[in-house]
C-alpha positions as CSV (number, residue, x, y, z in Angstrom):
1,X,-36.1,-31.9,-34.3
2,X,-38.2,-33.9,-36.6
3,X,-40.3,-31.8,-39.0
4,X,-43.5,-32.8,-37.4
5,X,-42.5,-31.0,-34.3
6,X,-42.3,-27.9,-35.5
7,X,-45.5,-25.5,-36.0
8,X,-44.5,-24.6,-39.9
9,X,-41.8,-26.3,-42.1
10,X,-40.2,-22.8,-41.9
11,X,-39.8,-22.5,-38.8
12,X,-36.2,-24.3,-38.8
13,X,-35.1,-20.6,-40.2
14,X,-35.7,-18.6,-37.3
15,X,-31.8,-18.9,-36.7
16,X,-31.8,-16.6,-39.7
17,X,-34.9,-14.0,-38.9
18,X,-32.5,-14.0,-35.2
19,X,-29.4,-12.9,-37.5
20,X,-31.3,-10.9,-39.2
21,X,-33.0,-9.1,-36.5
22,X,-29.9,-8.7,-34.7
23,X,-27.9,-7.6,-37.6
24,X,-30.5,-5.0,-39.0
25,X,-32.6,-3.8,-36.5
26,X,-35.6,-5.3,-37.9
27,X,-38.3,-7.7,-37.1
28,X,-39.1,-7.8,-40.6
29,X,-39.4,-5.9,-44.1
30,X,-35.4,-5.9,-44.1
31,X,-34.9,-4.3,-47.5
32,X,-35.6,-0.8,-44.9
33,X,-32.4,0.7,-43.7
34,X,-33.8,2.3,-40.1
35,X,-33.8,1.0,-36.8
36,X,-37.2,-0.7,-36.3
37,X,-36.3,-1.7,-32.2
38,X,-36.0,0.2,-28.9
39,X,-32.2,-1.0,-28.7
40,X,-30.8,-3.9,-30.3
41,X,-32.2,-7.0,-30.2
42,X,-30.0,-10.6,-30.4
43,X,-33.1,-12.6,-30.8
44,X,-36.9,-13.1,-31.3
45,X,-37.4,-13.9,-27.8
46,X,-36.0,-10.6,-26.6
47,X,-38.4,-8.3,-28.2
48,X,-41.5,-8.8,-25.6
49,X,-39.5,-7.8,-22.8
50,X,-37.6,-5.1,-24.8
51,X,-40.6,-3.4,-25.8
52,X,-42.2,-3.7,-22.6
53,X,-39.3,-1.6,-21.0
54,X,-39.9,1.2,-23.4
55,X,-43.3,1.0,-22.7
56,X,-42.9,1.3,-19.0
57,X,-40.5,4.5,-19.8
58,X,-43.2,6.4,-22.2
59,X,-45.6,5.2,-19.1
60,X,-43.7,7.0,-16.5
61,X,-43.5,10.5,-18.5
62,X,-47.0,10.5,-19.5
63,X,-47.8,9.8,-15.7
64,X,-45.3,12.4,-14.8
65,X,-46.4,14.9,-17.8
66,X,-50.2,14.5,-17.0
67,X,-49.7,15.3,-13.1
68,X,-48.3,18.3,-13.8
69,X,-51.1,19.5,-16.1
70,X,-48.8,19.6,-19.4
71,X,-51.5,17.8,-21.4
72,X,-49.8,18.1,-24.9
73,X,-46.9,16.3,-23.4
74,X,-48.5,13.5,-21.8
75,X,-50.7,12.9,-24.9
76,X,-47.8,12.6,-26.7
77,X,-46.0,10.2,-24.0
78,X,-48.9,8.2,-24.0
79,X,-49.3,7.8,-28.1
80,X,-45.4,5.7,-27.8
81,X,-46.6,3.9,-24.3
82,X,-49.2,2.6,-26.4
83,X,-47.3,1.7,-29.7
84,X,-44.7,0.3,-27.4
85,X,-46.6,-1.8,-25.5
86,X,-48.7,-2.5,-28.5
87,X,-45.3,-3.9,-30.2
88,X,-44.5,-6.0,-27.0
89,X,-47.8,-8.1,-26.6
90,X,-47.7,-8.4,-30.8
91,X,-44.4,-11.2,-30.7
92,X,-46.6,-13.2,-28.5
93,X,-49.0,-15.7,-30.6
94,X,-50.6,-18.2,-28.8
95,X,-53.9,-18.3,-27.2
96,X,-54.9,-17.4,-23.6
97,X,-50.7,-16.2,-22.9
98,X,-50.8,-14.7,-19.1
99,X,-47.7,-12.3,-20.3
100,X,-49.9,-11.0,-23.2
101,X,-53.1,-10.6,-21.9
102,X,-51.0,-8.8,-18.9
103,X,-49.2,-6.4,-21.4
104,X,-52.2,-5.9,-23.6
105,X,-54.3,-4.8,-20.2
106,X,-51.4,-2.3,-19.9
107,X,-51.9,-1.3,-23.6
108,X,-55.9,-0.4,-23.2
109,X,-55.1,1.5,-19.7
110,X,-52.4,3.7,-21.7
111,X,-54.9,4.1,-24.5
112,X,-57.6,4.9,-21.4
113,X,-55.6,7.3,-20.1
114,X,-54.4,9.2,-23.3
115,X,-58.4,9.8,-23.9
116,X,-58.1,12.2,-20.4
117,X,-55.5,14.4,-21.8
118,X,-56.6,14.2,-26.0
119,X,-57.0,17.4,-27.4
120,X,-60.5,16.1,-28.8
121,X,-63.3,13.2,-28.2
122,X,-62.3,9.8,-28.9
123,X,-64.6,6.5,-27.9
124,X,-64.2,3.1,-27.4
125,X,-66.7,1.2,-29.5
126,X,-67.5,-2.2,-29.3
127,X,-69.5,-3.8,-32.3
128,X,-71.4,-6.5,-31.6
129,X,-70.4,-9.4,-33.8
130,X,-70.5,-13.7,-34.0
131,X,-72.4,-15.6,-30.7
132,X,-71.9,-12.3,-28.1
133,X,-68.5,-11.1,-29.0
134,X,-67.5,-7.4,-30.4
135,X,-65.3,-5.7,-32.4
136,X,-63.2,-3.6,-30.7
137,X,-63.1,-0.4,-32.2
138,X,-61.1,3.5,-30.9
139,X,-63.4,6.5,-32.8
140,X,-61.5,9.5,-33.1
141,X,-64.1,12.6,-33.1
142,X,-63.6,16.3,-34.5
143,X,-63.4,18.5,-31.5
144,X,-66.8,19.6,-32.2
145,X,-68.3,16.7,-32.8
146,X,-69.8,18.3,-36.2
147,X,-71.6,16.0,-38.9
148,X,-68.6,15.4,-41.0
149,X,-66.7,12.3,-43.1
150,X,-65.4,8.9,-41.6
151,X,-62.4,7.1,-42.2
152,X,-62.5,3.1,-41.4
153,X,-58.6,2.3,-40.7
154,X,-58.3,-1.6,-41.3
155,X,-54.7,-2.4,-39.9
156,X,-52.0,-4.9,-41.2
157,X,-51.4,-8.0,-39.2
158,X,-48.7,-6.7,-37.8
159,X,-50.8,-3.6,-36.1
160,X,-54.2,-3.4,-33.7
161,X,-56.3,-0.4,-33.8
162,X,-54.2,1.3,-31.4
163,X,-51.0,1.7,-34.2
164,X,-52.9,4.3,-36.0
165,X,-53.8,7.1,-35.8
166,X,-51.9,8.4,-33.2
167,X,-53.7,11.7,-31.5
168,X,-50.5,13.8,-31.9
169,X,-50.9,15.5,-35.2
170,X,-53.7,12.9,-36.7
171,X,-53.8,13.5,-40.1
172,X,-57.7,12.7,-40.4
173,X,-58.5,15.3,-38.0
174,X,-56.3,17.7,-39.1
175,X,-58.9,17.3,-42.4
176,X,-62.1,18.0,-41.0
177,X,-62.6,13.7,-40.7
178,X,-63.6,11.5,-38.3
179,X,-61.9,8.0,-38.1
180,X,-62.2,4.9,-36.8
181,X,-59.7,2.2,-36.2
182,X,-60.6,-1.6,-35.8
183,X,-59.6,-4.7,-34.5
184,X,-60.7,-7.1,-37.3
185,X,-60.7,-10.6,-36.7
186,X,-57.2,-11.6,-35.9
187,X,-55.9,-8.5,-33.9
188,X,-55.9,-7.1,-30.9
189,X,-58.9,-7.5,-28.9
190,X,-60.2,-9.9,-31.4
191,X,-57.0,-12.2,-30.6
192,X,-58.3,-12.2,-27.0
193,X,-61.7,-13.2,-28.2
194,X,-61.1,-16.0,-30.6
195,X,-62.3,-14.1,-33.2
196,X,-60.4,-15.9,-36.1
197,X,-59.1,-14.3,-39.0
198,X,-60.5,-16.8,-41.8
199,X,-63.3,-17.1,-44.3
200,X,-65.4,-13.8,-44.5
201,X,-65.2,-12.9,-41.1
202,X,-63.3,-9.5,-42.2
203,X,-65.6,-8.4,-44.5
204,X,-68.4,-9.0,-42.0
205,X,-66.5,-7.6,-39.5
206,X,-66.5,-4.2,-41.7
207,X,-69.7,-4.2,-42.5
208,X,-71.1,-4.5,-38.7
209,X,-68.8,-1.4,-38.1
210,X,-70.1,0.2,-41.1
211,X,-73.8,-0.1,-39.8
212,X,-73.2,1.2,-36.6
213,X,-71.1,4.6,-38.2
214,X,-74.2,5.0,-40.2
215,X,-76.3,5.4,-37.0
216,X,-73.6,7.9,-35.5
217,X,-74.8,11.2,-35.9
218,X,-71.3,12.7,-35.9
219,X,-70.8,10.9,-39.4
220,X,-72.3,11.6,-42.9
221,X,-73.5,8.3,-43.4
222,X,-72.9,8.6,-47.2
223,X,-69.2,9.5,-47.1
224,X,-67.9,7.1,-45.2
225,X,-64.8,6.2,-46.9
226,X,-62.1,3.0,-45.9
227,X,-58.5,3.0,-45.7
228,X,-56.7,-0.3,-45.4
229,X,-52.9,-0.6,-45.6
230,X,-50.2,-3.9,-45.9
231,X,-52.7,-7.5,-45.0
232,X,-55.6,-4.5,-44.8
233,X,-55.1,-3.2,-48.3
234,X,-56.5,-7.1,-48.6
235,X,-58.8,-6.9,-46.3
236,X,-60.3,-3.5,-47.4
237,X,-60.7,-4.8,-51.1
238,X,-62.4,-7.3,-49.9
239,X,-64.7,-5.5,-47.3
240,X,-65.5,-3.1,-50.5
241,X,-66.5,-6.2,-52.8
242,X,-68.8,-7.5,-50.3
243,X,-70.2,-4.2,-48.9
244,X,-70.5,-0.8,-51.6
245,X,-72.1,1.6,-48.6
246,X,-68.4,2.8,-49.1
247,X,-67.8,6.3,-51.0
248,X,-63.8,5.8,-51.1
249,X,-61.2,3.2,-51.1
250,X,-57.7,3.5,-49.7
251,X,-55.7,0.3,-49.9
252,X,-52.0,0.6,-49.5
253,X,-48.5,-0.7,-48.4
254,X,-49.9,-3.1,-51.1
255,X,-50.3,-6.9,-49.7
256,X,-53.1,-7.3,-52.2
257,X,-52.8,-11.0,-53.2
258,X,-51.3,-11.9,-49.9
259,X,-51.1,-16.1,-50.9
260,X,-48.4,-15.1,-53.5
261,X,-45.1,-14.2,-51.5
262,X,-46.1,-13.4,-48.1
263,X,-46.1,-17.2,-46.5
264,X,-44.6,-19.1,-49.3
265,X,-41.4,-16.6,-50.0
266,X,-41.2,-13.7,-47.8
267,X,-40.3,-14.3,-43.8
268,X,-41.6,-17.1,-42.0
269,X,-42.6,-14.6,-39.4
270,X,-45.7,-13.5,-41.8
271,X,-47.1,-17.3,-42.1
272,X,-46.2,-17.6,-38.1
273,X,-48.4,-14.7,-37.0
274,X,-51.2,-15.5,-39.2
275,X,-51.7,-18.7,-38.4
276,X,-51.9,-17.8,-35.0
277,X,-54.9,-15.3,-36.0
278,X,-56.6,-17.8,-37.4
279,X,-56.9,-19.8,-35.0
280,X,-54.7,-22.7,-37.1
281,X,-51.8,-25.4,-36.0
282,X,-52.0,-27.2,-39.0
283,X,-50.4,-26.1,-41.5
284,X,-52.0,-28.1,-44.6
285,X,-55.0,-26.9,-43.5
286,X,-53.7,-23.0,-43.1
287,X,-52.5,-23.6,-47.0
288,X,-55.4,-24.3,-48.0
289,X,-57.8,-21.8,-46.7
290,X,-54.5,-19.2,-47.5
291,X,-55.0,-20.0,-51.4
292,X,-58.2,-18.9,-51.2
293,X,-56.6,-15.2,-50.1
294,X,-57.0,-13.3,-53.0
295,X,-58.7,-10.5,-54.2
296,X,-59.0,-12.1,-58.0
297,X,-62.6,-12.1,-59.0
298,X,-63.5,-9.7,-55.9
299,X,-61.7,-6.7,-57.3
300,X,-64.5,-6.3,-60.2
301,X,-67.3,-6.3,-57.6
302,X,-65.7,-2.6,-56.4
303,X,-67.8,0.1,-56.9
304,X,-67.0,2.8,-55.2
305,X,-63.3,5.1,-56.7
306,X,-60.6,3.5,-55.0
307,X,-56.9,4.1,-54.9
308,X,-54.2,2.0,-54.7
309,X,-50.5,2.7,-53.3
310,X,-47.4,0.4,-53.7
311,X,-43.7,0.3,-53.5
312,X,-41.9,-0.1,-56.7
313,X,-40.2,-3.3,-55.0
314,X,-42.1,-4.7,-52.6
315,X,-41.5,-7.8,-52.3
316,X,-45.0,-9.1,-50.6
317,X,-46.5,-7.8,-53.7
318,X,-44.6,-7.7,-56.8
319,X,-45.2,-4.6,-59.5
320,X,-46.7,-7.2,-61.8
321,X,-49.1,-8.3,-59.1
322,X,-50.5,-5.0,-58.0
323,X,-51.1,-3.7,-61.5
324,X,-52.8,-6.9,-62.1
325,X,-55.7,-6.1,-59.2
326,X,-55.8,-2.5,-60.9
327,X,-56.8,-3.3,-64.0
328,X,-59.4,-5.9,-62.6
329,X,-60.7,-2.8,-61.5
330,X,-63.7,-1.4,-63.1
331,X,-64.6,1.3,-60.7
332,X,-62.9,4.9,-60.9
333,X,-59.4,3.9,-59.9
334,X,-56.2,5.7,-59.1
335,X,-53.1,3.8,-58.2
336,X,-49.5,5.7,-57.2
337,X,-45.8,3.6,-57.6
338,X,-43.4,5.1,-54.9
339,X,-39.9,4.9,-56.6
340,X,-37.7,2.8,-55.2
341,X,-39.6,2.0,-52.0
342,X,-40.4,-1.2,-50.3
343,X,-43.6,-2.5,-48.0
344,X,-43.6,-0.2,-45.0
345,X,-44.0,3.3,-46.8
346,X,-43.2,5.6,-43.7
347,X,-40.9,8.5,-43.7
348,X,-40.3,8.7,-47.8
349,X,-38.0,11.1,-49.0
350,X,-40.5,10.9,-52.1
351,X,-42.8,12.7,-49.9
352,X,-40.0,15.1,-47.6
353,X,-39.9,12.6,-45.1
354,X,-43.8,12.0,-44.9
355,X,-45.4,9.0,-44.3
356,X,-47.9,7.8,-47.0
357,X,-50.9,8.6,-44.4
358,X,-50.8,12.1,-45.4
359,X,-51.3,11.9,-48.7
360,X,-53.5,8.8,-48.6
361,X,-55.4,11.1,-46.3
362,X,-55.5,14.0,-48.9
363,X,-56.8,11.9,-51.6
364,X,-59.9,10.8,-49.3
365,X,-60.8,14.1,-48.6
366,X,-60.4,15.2,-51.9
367,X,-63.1,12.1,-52.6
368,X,-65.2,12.5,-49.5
369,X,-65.5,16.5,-49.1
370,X,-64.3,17.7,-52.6
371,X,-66.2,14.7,-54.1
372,X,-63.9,14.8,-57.4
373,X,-61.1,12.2,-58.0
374,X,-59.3,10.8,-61.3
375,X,-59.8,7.7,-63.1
376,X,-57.4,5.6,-64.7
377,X,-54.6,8.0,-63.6
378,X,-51.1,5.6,-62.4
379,X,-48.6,8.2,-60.9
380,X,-44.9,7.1,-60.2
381,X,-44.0,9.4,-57.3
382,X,-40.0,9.9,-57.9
383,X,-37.5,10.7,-55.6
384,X,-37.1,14.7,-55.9
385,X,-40.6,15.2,-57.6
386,X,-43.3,16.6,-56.1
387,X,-45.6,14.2,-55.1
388,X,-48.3,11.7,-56.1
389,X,-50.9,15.0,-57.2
390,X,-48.0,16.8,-59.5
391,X,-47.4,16.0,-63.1
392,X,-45.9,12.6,-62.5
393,X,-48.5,10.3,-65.1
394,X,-46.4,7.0,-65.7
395,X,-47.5,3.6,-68.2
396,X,-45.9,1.0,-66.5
397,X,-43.3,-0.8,-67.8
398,X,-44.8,-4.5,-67.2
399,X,-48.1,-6.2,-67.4
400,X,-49.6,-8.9,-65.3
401,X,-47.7,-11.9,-65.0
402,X,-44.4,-10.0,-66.6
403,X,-41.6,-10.0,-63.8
404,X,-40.8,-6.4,-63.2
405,X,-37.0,-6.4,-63.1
């Protein structure tokens, strides 16, 4: 097939990323050792229709568990009915697709559905943004609705506001915080919209979200704090840059300088996806507006304490790279090193098994309730240790532009 014909000059791997998917498990992030897929998968083409079967499972219990009145079952049910058929319409990346627009309808009426049987409030809100179009939005509200903190989640590009958090045992709530989760420009309901993921659409996306949380009157509108993990640990530096009503930054599962590694040297699937969410088929053109992704000469305009949280190897951002954007810090800045992790930091035995969302969640509080938070403090969370808050201070090893290993 002549190079022309295909929609990135990496594409003639994906005879690899299918090896690889079949031999591992994994659609990606392959340095992981767990199972990422309902069952195994032989190909890319399989995971749509795989998903969408777990999906229909997950559907059927909820139904099942919410007709017989066992609410905390169904809620439950529900939360993988939507993160499965969240995962099925993802592989799908190409405008106005009857299959995905079919599977994300199925998505929303799980997420519908799961609001009947939630153990608390949670709302669908729908910004308005560019020339009558909205940004989708899911607010998850303390059960009493008190005046309290909120949490902006900005997702990777591999997630939609659905992926997080889920209702059983939210870790905001659980922490006397509201939160809410957006589709920025280039996921989920903003795919559907055309609402492209390029220029300073996210930052403007952020900030419209953030006006309409400050006229909630369910949130504090001066601790409204933002937590942005893997493509939004990029986005969220950037939203913070362009817009300091924030009181806390969160950015993790670092993917801070996302032009580096992610589409020149990490899986094609990365460069695949994005250009689809912005709205690109030429790739010359996608380069260019990529090397403009960067939070160099943004990070500086940060005002508000901010924490960052990276895998020792992470190979879509390198050691060097992420203690590179902390020192172009000059706000109050934390940043944590999980030993011997990777880019998806879930289930760490660093942290018993954890996810980072717990403790990334702590640390907001701590900022937003507490109102007290370190400065210059780098913690390397070992393996066996007691966490990123214990007595784990660490100088790194490397400086910017020093290859770290």
């Amino acid at each position: 097939m002549p190079v022309k014909d295909l929609r990135t000059r990496r594409d003639n791997q994906q005879w690899m990323l299918d090896l690889a998917l079949n031999m591992r498990g994994r659609v990606q992030n392959f340095e992981r050792d767990d199972w990422e897929t309902p069952k195994r998968a032989h190909n890319y083409r399989m995971l749509p229709k795989m998903w969408r079967q777990k999906g229909e499972h997950d559907e059927r219990l909820a139904k099942q568990a919410q007709a017989q009145g066992f609410n905390s079952s169904a809620t439950e049910h529900y939360d993988h009915a939507i993160e499965a058929y969240r995962m099925s319409q993802h592989p799908i990346f190409y405008d106005d697709n009857p299959v995905k627009i079919a599977t994300y309808d199925r998505l929303c009426e799980m997420v519908d559905r799961r609001c009947e049987v939630a153990p608390y409030p949670i709302e669908r809100v729908e910004v308005p943004f560019d020339d009558g179009k909205t940004i989708s939005c899911l607010l998850h509200l303390l059960p009493d609705r008190r005046k309290a903190p909120c949490v902006i989640y900005v997702p990777g590009m591999d997630q939609t506001k659905e992926a997080f958090p889920k209702v059983v045992n939210n870790p905001a709530i659980a922490r006397g915080m509201h939160i809410l989760s957006m589709d920025g420009p280039g996921q989920g309901s903003s795919n559907l919209q055309k609402i492209r993921a390029v220029g300073d659409n996210y930052e403007r996306a952020g900030a419209a979200v953030m006006d309409y949380l400050q006229a909630r009157d369910e949130v504090d509108s001066e601790k409204i704090g933002v937590y942005g993990i893997s493509m939004g640990s990029f986005w969220s530096l950037r939203l913070a840059s362009y817009d300091h009503r924030a009181a806390a930054l969160a950015s993790g599962v670092a993917c801070f300088n996302p032009n580096n590694t992610i589409f020149s040297q990490s899986s094609p699937r990365f460069k695949q996806v994005f250009m689809y969410m912005a709205g690109m088929d030429d790739e010359e053109e996608f380069d260019k507006m990529a090397a403009d992704m960067t939070v160099k000469g943004y990070a500086d305009k940060v005002t508000c304490p901010t924490l960052l949280v990276t895998g020792e190897f992470d190979p879509l951002c390198p050691l060097e790279d992420a203690i590179e954007v902390y020192e172009d810090l000059t706000c109050r800045k934390e940043m944590w090193v999980i030993e011997d992790q990777f880019h998806p930091l879930w289930g760490l035995p660093n942290l018993g098994g954890l996810d980072c969302h717990q403790y990334v969640i702590d640390w907001l509080q701590r900022v937003l309730v507490n109102e007290t938070t370190h400065d210059g403090r780098i913690a390397y969370v070992a393996n066996g240790g007691d966490g990123p808050f214990g007595d784990c201070e660490w100088t790194p090893t490397v400086g910017p532009g020093q290859a770290y290993f």
